[in-house]
C-alpha positions as CSV (number, residue, x, y, z in Angstrom):
1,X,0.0,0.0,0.0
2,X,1.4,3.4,-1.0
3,X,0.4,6.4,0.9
4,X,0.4,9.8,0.2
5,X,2.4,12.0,3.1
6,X,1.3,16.2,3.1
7,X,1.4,18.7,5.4
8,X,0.9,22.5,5.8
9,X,-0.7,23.3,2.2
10,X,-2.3,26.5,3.5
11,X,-4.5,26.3,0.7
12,X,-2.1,25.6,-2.1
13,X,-1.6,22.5,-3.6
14,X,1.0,22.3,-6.3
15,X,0.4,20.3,-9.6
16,X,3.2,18.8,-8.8
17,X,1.8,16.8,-5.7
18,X,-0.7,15.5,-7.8
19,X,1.3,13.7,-10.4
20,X,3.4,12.4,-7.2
21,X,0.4,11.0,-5.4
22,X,-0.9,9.3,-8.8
23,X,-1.7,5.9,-7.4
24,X,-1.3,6.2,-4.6
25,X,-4.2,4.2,-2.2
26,X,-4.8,6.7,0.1
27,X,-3.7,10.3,1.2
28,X,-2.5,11.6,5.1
29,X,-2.6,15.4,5.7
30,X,-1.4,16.4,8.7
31,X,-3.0,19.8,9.1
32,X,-2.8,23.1,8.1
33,X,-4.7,22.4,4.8
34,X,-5.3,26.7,4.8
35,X,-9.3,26.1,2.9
36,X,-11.2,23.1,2.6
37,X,-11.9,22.4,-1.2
38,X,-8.0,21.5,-1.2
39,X,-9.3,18.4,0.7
40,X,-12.0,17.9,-2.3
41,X,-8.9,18.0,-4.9
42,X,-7.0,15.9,-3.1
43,X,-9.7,13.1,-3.0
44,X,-10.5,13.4,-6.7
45,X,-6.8,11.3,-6.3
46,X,-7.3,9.4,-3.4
47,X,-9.1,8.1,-0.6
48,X,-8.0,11.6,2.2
49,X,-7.5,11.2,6.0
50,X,-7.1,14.3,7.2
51,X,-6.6,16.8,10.4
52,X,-6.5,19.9,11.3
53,X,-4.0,22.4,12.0
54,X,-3.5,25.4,14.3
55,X,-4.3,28.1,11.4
56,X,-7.4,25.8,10.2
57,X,-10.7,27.8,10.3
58,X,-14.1,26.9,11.2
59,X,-15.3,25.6,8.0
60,X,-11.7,23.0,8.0
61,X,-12.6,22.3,11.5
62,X,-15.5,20.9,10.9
63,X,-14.9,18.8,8.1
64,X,-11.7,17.0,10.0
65,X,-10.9,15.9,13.3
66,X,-8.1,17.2,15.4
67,X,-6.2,13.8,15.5
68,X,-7.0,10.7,13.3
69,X,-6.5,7.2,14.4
70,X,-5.9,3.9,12.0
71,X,-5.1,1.1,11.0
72,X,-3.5,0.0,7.4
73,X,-1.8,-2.8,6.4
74,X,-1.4,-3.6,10.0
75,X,0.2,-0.5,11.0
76,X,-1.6,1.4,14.2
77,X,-1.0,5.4,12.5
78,X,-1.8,8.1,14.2
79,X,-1.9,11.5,12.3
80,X,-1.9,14.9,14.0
81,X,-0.4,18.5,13.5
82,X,1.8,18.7,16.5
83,X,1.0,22.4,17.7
84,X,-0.9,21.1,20.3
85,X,2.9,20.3,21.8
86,X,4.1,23.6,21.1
87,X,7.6,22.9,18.8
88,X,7.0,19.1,18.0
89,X,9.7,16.8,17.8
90,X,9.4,12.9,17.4
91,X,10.7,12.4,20.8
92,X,7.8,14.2,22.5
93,X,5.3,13.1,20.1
94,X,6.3,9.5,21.1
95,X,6.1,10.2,25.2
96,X,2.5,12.3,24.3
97,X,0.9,9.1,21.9
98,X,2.8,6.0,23.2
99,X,0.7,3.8,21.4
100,X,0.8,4.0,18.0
101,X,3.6,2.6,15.4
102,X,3.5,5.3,12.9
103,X,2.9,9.2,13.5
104,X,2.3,11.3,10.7
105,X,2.8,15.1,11.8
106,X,3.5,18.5,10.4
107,X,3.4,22.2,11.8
108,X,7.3,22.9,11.5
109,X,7.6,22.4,8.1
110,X,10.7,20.4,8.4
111,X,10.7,16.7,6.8
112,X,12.0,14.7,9.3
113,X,12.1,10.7,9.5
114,X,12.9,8.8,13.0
115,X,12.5,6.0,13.8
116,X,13.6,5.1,17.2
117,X,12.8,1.5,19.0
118,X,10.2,0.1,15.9
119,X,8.5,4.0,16.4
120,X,8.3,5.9,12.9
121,X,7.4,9.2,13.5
122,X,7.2,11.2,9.9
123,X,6.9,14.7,9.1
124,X,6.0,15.6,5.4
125,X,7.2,18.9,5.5
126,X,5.4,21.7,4.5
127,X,4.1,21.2,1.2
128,X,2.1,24.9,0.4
129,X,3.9,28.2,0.0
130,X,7.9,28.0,1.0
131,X,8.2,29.2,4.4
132,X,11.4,29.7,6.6
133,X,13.8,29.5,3.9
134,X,13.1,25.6,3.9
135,X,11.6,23.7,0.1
136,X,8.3,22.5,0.2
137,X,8.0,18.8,0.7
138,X,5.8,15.2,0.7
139,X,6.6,12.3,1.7
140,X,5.5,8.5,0.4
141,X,5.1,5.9,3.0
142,X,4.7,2.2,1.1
143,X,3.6,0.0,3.8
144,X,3.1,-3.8,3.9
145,X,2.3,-6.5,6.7
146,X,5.6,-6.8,8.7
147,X,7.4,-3.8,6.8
148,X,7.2,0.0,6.3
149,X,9.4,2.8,4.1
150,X,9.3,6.2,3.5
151,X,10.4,8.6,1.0
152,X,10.7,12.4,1.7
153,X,10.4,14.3,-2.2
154,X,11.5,17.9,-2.3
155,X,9.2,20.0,-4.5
């Protein structure tokens, strides 16, 4: 199963996420999707989980839960923004959500990959406007029964 990884859009989403996503089975946004048709583009791709973010507004808010809990491929994944942590970094999201294999997160904008004692914990990277001189990002997690990857693409 391939999985689309995305993060802070703030309501842009680049062609260019869209031809990486092609066939992919499903789609994790992390928050800060900025308006909430982006969400209706993203599923004319694929099935979306998504949350939302600290600069969501009402209309987001209500479409998307704060924190998303599932189950693929046999992988427990929890996605989430990470502002509700202040500066998120995988070792507090680990201490804060001890229970699932896999968190998806965004908020800082910085991909980042760790995995620490059979813990993943993935940021995307913020994938809308460039912000704090860092490139806009996604990520692909490819996940089977037993075994998990990740790529981080720069945009």
């Amino acid at each position: 199963m391939r999985i689309g990884l995305i993060s802070d859009t703030h309501g842009k989403l680049r062609p260019e996420v869209v031809t990486h996503f092609e066939g992919v089975d499903r789609i994790l946004h992390a928050g800060d999707v900025g308006r909430a048709d982006l969400l209706v583009e993203l599923e004319a791709v694929a099935p979306v989980t998504a949350v939302w973010g600290n600069v969501d507004d009402a209309e987001v808010r209500a479409r998307v839960p704060e924190r998303a809990e599932l189950e693929l491929e046999g992988h427990t994944i929890l996605v989430i923004h990470g502002h509700q942590l202040g500066s998120p970094w995988p070792e507090a999201l680990r201490r804060a959500y001890p229970g699932p294999e896999i968190i998806v997160f965004g908020h800082t904008h910085l991909p980042v990959v760790d995995e620490v004692g059979g813990r993943l914990v993935v940021n995307p990277g913020g994938a809308g406007p460039a912000r704090f001189y860092i490139r806009p990002s996604i990520g692909i997690l490819t996940l089977q029964p037993g075994s998990r990857s990740v790529q981080l693409i720069e945009l």
